[in-house]
ZAMARGU-4260 file (C-alpha; in steps of 0.2 Angstrom, whole numbers, plus 5000, padded with zeros to 4 digits):
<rodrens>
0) 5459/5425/5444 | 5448/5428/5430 | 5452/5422/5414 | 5462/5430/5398 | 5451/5435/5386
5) 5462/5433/5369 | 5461/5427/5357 | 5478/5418/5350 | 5481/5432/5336 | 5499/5439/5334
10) 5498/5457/5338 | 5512/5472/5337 | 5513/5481/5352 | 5521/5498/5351 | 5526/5508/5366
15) 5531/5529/5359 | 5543/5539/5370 | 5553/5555/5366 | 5570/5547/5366 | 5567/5529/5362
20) 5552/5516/5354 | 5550/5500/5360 | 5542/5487/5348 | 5535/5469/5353 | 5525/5456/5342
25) 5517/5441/5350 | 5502/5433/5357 | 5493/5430/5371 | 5488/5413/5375 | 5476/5405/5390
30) 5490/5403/5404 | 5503/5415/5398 | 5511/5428/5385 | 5523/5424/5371 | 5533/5437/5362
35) 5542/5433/5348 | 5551/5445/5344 | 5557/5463/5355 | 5567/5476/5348 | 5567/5495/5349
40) 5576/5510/5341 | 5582/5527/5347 | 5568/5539/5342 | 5570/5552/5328 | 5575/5570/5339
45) 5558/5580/5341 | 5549/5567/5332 | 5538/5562/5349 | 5536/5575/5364 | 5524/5568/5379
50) 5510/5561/5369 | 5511/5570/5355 | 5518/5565/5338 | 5527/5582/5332 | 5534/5574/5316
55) 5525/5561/5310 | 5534/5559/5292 | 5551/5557/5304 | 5541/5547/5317 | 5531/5535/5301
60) 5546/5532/5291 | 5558/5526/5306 | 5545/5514/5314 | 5541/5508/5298 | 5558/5505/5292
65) 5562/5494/5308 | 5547/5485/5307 | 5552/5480/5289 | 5568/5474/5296 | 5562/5464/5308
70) 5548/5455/5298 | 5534/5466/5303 | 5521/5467/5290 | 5503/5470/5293 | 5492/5464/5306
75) 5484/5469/5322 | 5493/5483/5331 | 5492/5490/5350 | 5499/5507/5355 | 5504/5511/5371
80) 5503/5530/5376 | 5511/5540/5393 | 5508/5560/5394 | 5507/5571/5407 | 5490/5578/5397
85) 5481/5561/5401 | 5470/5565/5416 | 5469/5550/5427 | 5457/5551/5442 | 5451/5537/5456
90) 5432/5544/5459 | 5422/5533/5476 | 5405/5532/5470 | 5389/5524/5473 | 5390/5503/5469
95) 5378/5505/5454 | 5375/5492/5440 | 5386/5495/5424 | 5372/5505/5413 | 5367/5516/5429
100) 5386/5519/5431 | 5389/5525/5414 | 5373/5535/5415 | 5380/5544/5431 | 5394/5549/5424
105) 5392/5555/5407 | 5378/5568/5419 | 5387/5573/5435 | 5407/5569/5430 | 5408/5586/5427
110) 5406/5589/5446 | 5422/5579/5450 | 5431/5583/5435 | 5430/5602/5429 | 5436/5601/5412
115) 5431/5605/5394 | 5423/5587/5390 | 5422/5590/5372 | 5439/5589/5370 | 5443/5569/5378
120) 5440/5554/5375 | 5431/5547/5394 | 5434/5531/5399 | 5431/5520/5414 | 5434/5505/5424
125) 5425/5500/5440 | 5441/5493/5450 | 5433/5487/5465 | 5418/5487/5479 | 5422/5494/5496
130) 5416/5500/5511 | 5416/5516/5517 | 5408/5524/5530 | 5395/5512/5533 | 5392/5512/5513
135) 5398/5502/5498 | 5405/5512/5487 | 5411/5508/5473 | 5430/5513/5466 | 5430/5519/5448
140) 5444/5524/5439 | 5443/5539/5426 | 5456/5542/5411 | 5451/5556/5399 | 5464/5556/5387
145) 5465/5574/5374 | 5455/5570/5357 | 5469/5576/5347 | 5479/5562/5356 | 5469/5548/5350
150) 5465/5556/5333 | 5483/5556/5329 | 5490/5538/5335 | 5475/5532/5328 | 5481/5537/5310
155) 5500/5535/5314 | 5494/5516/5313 | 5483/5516/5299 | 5499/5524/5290 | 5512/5511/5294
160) 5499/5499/5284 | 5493/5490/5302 | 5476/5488/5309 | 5474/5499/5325 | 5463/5490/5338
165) 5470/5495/5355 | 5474/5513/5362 | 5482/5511/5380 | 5490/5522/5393 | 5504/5516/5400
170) 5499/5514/5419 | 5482/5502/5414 | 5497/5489/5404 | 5508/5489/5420 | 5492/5485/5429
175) 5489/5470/5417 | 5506/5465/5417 | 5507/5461/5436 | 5490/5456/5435 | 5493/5440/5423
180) 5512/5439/5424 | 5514/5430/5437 | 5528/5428/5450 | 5541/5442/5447 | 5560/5438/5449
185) 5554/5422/5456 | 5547/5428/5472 | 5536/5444/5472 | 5517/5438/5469 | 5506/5452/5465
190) 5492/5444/5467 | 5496/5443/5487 | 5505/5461/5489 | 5502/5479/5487 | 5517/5484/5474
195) 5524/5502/5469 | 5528/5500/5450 | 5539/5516/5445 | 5544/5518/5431 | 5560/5528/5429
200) 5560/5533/5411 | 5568/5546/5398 | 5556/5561/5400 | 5544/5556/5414 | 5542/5542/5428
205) 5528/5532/5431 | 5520/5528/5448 | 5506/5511/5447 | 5501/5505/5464 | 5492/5489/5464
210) 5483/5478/5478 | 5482/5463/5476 | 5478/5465/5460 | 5469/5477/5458 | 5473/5497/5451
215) 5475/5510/5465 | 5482/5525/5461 | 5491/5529/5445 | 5504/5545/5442 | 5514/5553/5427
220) 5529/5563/5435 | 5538/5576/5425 | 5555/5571/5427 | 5566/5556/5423 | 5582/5553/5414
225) 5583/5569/5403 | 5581/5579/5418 | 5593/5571/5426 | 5605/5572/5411 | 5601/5592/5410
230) 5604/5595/5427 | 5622/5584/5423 | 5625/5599/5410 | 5624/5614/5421 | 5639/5606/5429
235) 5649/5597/5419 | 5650/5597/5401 | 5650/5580/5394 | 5644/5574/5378 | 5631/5559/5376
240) 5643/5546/5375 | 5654/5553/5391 | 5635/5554/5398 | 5634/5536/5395 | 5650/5531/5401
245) 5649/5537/5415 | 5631/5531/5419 | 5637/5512/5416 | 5652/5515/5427 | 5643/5519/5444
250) 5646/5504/5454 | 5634/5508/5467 | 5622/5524/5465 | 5618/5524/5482 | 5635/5528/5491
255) 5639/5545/5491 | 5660/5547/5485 | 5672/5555/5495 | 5683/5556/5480 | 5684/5570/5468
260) 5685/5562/5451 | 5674/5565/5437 | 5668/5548/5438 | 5663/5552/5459 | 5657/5570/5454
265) 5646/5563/5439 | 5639/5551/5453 | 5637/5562/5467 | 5627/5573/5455 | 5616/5559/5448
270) 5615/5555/5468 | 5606/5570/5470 | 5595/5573/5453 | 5588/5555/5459 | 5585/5562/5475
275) 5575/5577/5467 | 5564/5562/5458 | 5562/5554/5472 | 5553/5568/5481 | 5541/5570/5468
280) 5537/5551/5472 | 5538/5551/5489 | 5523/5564/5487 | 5513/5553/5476 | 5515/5538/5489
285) 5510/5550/5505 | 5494/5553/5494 | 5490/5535/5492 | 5492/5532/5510 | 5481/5546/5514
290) 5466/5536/5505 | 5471/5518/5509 | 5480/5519/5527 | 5475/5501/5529 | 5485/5495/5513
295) 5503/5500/5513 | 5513/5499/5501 | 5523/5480/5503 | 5535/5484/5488 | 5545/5494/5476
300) 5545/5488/5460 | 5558/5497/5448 | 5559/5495/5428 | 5563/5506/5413 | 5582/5517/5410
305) 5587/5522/5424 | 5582/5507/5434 | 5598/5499/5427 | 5610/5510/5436 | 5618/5499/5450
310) 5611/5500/5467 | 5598/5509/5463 | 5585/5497/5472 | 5597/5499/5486 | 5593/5518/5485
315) 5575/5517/5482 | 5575/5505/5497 | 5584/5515/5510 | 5575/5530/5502 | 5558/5525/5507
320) 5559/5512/5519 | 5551/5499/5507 | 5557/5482/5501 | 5563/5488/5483 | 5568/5477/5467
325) 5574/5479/5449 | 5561/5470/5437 | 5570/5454/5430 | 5558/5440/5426 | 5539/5438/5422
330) 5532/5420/5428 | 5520/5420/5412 | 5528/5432/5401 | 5541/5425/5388 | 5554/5437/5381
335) 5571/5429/5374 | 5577/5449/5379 | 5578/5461/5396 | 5560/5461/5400 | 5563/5475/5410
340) 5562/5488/5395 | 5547/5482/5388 | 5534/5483/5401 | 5521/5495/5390 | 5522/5486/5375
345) 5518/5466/5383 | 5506/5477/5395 | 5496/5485/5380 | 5497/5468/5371 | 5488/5458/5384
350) 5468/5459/5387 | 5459/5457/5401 | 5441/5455/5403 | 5441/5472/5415 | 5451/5480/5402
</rodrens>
């Protein structure tokens, strides 16, 4: 495995989202990754919207009171983005050299991507060599993430007084993360497995495959716990707290209830909004078959909100077939917390020489 490259500064990692901000501070050291300290914070209402920072007095003065609180002053800071306006693509081209890569693309991307170049920001990383009919080829991935996107996180940073170095999207972190973290829960070894790692959050879920390794496919979907809580609305009318009642009574989300309590009918109809996400993710894993028959998916890795409803690796599982977990434990990730709800933030923290 190649080596970390890092550099044993503490860095603030920040991961935005729509209903909630998730903020770690730590470093990164030769063998493994050290947070000291986690916390997060409910997101001012219409503060954040996939990507986009629509207040950013509300959004500035609550990130900056927190990080006050928690001791936070200064420093090197990472952000960590997910929208469904970041364009990500996996392009097979021919196995050039670096500069003869980046050459290629900045003449003829247009061709695989039509879009309005002036208005992204291109990056790209060469993910691996493979063989394809009779060729190398060479596997690139593509991110083009809206201008305005950067432009505005870049001075959301300067303005809570820290030193903006890293931009990431959320599906390069997970990558990273199962790429140096080690063992998961003890038994899953990345390195030796092609993993699924969804990512079941507020206003979208995230797909990251990864072989062995290495990053395969990567997809934002549009739906995740808000749409499930709307859906919950259209037939019932509880308020956020009954919401959350309910949610941490399910004792197993993947039995259907024969009973006709509101506990049972919230279930049943949290049951079937899963269902209607699962779909969407079932269409993102037919895809990746479709370009890597020969590399099947091994595992289901599950993190974020709604990964903490009981059973759901039981539904996931039976739903796709596939060996399905709830993200407990990192190998070479230290978190005195639930590492589960902070995969963005230790992912954009870390650096890797591809990344």
């Amino acid at each position: 495995m190649k080596r970390l490259s890092f550099s044993g500064k503490s860095i603030t990692a920040i991961d935005l989202s729509s209903y909630e901000t998730k903020i770690v501070n730590g470093r990164q050291e030769r063998d493994s990754t050290e947070i000291k300290k986690a916390f997060s914070f409910v997101t001012p209402a219409g503060a954040y919207e996939n990507g986009y920072i629509r207040d950013e007095y509300k959004l500035s003065d609550a990130v900056r009171r927190e990080l006050r609180k928690n001791g936070i002053s200064g420093g090197t800071c990472h952000i960590s983005i997910k929208s469904t306006a970041i364009i990500i693509r996996e392009l097979l081209l021919p196995n050039l050299g670096s500069k003869e890569l980046e050459s290629m693309l900045s003449f003829q991307l247009g061709e695989y991507l039509p879009m309005d170049f002036s208005k992204y920001v291109i990056q790209h990383r060469a993910v691996e060599s493979i063989e394809n009919a009779g060729q190398e080829k060479l596997n690139v991935l593509v991110v083009a993430i809206p201008k305005e996107m950067v432009d505005m996180h870049y001075n959301f940073i300067k303005e809570l007084g820290l030193k903006p170095e890293v931009m990431d999207f959320h599906s390069n972190g997970v990558w990273k993360f199962l790429r140096h973290g080690g063992r998961i829960n003890g038994s899953l070894i990345p390195l030796e497995t092609t993993i699924a790692a969804v990512d079941l959050g507020y206003s979208t879920s995230n797909v990251t495959i990864v072989n062995k390794g290495n990053a395969k496919l990567n997809r934002v979907i549009d739906s995740g716990g808000f749409s499930l809580d709307r859906n919950i609305s259209k037939l019932m009318d509880p308020g956020s707290e009954e919401l959350l009642t309910y949610k941490q009574r399910i004792s197993d989300i993947s039995v259907v209830e024969a009973e006709y309590s509101e506990q049972d009918r919230y279930t049943n109809i949290t049951k079937t909004s899963l269902e209607g996400i699962m779909d969407k993710i079932d269409k993102v894993f037919k895809y990746y078959d479709s370009r890597e028959p020969d590399k099947w998916l091994d595992n289901i890795l599950l993190y974020g909100g709604l990964s903490k409803i009981k059973g759901m690796d039981k539904l996931f599982g039976g739903y796709f077939s596939i060996p399905t977990a709830i993200l407990e434990s990192v190998e070479r990730i230290h978190l005195n917390g639930d590492i589960n709800k902070y995969v963005g933030c230790v992912g954009a923290l870390i650096r890797d020489g591809r990344a």
